[in-house]
C-alpha positions as a printed Julia matrix, in Angstrom:
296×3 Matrix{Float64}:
 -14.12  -139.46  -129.41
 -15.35  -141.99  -126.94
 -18.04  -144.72  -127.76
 -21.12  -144.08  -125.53
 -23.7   -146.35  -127.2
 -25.18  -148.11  -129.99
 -28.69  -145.97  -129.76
 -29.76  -142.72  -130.65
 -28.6   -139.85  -128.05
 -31.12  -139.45  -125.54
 -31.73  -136.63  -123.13
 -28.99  -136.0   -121.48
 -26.45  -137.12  -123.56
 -26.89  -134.42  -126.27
 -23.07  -134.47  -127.21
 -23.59  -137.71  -128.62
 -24.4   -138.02  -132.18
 -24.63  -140.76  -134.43
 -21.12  -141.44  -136.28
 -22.22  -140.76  -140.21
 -23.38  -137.51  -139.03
 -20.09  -136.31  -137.46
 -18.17  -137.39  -140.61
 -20.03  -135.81  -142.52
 -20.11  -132.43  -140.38
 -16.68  -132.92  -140.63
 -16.9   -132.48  -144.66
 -15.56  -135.54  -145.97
 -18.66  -136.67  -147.44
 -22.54  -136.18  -147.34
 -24.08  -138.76  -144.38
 -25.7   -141.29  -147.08
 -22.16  -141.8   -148.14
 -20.66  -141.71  -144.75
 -22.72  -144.8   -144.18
 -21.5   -146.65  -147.34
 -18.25  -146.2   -145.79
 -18.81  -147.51  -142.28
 -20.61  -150.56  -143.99
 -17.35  -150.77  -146.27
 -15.32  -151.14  -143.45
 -13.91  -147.87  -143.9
 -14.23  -146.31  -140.22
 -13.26  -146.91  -137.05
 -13.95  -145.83  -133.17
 -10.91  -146.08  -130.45
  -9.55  -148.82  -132.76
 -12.81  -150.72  -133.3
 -13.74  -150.84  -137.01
 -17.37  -150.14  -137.38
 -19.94  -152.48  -139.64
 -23.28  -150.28  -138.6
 -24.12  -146.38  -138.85
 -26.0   -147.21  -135.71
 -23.77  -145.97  -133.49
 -22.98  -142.94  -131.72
 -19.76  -140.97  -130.24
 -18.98  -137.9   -128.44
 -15.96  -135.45  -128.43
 -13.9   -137.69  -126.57
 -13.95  -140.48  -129.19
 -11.29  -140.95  -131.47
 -12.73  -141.48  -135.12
 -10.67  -142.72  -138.24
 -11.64  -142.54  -141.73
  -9.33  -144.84  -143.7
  -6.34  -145.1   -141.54
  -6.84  -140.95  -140.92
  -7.78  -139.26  -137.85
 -11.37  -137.28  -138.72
 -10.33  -133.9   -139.13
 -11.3   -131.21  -136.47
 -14.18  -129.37  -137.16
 -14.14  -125.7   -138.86
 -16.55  -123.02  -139.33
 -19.22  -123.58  -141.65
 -18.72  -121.8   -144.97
 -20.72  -121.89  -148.69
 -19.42  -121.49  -152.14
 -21.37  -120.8   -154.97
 -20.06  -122.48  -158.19
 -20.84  -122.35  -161.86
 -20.97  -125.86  -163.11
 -20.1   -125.86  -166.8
 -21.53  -129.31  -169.06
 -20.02  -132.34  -169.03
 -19.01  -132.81  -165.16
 -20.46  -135.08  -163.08
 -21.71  -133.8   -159.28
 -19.65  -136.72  -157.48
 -16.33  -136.94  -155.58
 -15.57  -140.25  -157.98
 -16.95  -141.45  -160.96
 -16.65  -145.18  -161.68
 -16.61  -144.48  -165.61
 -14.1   -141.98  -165.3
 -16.12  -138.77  -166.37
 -14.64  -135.4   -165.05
 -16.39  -134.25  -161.81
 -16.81  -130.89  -160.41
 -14.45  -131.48  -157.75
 -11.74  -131.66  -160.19
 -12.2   -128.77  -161.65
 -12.14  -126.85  -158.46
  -9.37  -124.48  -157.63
  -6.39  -126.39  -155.35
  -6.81  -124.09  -152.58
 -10.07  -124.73  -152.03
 -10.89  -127.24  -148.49
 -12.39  -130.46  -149.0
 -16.15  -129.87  -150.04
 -19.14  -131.64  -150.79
 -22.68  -130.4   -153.04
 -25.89  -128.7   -152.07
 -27.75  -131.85  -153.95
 -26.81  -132.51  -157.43
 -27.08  -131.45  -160.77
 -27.02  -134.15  -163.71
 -24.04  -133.98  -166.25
 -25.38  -131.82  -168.94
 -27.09  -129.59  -166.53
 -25.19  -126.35  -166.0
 -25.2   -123.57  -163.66
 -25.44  -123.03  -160.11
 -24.18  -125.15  -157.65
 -24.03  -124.41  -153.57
 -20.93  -126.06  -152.25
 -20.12  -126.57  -148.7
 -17.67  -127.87  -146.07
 -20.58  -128.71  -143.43
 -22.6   -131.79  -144.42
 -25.15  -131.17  -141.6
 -25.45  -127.52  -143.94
 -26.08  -129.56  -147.01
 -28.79  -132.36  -145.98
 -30.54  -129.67  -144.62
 -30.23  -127.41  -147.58
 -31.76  -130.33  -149.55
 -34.53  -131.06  -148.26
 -37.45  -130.14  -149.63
 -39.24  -129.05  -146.44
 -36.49  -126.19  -145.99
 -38.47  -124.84  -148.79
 -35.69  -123.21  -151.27
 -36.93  -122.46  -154.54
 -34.81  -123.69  -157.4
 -34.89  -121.6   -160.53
 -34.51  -122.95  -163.99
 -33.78  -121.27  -167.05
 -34.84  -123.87  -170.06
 -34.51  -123.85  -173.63
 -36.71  -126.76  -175.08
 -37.87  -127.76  -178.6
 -41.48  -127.43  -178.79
 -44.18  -124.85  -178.65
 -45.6   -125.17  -174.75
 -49.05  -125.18  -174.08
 -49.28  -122.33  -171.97
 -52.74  -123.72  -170.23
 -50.9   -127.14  -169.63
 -47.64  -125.07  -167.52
 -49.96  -123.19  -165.88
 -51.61  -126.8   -164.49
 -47.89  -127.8   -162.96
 -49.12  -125.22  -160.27
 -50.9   -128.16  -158.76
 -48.22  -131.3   -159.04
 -47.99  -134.01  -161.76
 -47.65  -137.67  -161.48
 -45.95  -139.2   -163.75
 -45.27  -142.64  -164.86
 -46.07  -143.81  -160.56
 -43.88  -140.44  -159.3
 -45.89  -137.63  -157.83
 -44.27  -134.02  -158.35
 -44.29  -131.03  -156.14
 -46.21  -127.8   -157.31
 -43.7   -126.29  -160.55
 -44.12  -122.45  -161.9
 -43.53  -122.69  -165.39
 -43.73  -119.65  -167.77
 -42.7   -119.16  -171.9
 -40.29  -116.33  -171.83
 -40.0   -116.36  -175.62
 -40.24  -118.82  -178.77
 -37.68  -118.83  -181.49
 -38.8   -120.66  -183.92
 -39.4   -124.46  -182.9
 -37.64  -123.57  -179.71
 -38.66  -122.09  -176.77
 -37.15  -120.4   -173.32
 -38.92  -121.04  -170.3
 -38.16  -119.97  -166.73
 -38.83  -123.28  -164.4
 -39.09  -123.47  -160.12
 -39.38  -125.39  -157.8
 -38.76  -126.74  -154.1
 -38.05  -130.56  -154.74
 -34.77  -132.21  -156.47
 -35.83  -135.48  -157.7
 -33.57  -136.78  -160.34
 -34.19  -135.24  -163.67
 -37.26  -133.68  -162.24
 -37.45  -130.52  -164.88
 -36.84  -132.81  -167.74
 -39.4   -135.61  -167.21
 -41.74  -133.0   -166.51
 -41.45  -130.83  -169.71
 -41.17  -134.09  -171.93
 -44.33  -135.24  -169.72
 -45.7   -132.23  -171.88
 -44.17  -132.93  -175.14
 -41.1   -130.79  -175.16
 -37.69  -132.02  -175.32
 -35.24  -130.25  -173.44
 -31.79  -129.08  -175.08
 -30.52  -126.9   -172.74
 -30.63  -126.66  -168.63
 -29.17  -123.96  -166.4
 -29.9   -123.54  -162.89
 -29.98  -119.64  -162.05
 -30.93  -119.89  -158.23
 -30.85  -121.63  -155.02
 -33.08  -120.27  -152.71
 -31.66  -116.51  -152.07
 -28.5   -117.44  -153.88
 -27.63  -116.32  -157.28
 -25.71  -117.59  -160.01
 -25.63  -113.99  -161.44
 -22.58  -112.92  -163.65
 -20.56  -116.0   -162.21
 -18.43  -117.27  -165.04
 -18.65  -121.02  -166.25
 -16.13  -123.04  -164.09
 -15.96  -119.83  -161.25
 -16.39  -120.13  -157.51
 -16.92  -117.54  -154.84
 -17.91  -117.72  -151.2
 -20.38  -116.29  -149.49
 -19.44  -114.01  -146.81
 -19.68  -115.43  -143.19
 -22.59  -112.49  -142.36
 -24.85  -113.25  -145.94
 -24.88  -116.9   -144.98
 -25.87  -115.54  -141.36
 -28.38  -114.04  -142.48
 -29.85  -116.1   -145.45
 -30.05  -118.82  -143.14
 -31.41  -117.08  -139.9
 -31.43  -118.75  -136.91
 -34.28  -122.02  -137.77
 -31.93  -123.49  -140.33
 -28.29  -122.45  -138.82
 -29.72  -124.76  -135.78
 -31.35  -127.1   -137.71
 -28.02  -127.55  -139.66
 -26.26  -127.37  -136.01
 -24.11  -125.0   -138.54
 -20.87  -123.61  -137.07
 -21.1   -119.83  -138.03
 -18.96  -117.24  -137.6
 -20.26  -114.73  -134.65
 -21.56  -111.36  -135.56
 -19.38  -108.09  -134.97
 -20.12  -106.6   -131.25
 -22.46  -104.2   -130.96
 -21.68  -100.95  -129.8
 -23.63   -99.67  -126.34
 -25.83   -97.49  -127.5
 -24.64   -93.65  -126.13
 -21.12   -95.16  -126.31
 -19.01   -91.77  -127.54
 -17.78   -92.42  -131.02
 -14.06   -92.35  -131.42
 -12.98   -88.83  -133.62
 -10.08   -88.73  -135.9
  -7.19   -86.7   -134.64
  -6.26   -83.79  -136.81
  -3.67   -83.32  -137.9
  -1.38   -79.97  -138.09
  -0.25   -80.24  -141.6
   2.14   -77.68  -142.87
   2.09   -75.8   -146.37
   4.59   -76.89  -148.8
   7.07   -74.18  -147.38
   7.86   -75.84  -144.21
   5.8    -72.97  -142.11
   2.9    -73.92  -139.93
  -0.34   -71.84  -141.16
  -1.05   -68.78  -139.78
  -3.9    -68.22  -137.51
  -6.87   -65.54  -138.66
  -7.18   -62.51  -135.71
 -11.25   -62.7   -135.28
 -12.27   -58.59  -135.64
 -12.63   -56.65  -132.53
């Protein structure tokens, strides 16, 4: 890749994109982090080392991410992931805490998180190999609902959940619209499904202790049309290249500038189908079967 400016692409020039944003198409990292490392030191362009994110290259460039040449780009691809307790949602950890990249199987590509979940949060996690898929994915404008299931000691006030429905601020931090409902109470506990659109850090627990409940337990059943289902605790499975087609349709695949896999061809309509051949099979005694005379 060849340096073409220091500015943002302008028209004409739509090849060129700004540097943290290829690396992290490229799924090394998400583009927040891809800027750490430019300001690190960490990248360079046709031998230049880079100190600003404010820069931009095009296919001809050559790019290098710690003394490696940035991998070529492949197709776009999600994995759905059951994140058990006690990882953290980061490719290192500076106190040493196991991360769900560890824990993921060794064949698996270099991947990086839909957003995050908090160590003793559990449940699902999207996982990608596109970072333009995953900023995208996160923001709150895309509008993905994120479904909790909660288990919280208390008994909720079921006129103060309904009230989420319009936001919350608390302590200076406005909050989104939140559909809260009591599934059941056991005892001094209670299960409640939670939703909503934004991710802020600890979001569903400041909010529920914001109403005097204290939360034990945290899973995350959905992202947006994705379901965490019978997944087992520590499982992965991707998404077939035609569901993610299709659960993103074509606003967020371009919005993501996603790399998907192309649909099957169509067949012209009319086109003649292609019949099976049949086949003269014989009966077990080696003879071919006799033909039936029709009646006179």
């Amino acid at each position: 890749m060849r340096k073409t400016s220091d500015k943002p692409p302008t028209a004409g020039t739509e090849s060129a994109e700004r540097i943290a944003k290829v690396i992290a198409r490229a799924g090394l990292c998400s583009r927040r982090e891809a800027e750490g490392w430019i300001a690190a030191g960490r990248v360079s362009v046709n031998g230049k080392v880079l100190d600003s994110p404010a820069f931009t290259v095009t296919a001809t460039d050559t790019v290098v991410v710690d003394g490696n040449p940035l991998p070529s780009r492949e197709p776009t691809r999600l994995w759905l992931h059951h994140k058990k307790r006690g990882f953290v949602t980061t490719n290192r950890d500076p106190q040493g805490r196991a991360t769900v990249f560890d824990a993921l199987p060794k064949d698996m590509p270099r991947v990086i998180s839909v957003g995050r979940l908090d160590i003793n949060t559990e449940g699902l996690l999207l996982l990608t190999n596109d970072g333009g898929l995953a900023r995208v994915l996160e923001l709150p404008a895309t509008g993905w609902l994120r479904r909790y299931r909660v288990r919280a000691h208390g008994k909720p006030d079921a006129a103060a959940l309904a009230a989420l429905a319009g936001g919350v601020e608390i302590d200076g931090i406005r909050y989104g619209p939140v559909e809260a409902a009591v599934d059941r109470q056991q005892g001094a506990n209670a299960w409640l499904t939670v939703a909503l659109r934004e991710g802020k850090n600890r979001e569903v627990k400041r909010i529920l202790e914001h109403l005097g409940l204290a939360v034990t337990r945290l899973i995350r059943v959905s992202f947006g049309p994705f379901q965490l289902g019978d997944l087992q605790p520590g499982g992965v499975e991707e998404v077939r290249p035609k569901v993610l087609r299709d659960q993103l349709g074509t606003k967020l695949a371009a919005a993501a500038n996603a790399d998907l896999a192309p649909p099957p061809p169509r067949q012209p309509r009319g086109a003649p189908k292609e019949q099976p051949k049949k086949e003269n099979r014989r009966p077990a005694g080696g003879k071919p079967h006799a033909r039936r005379r029709r009646p006179l």
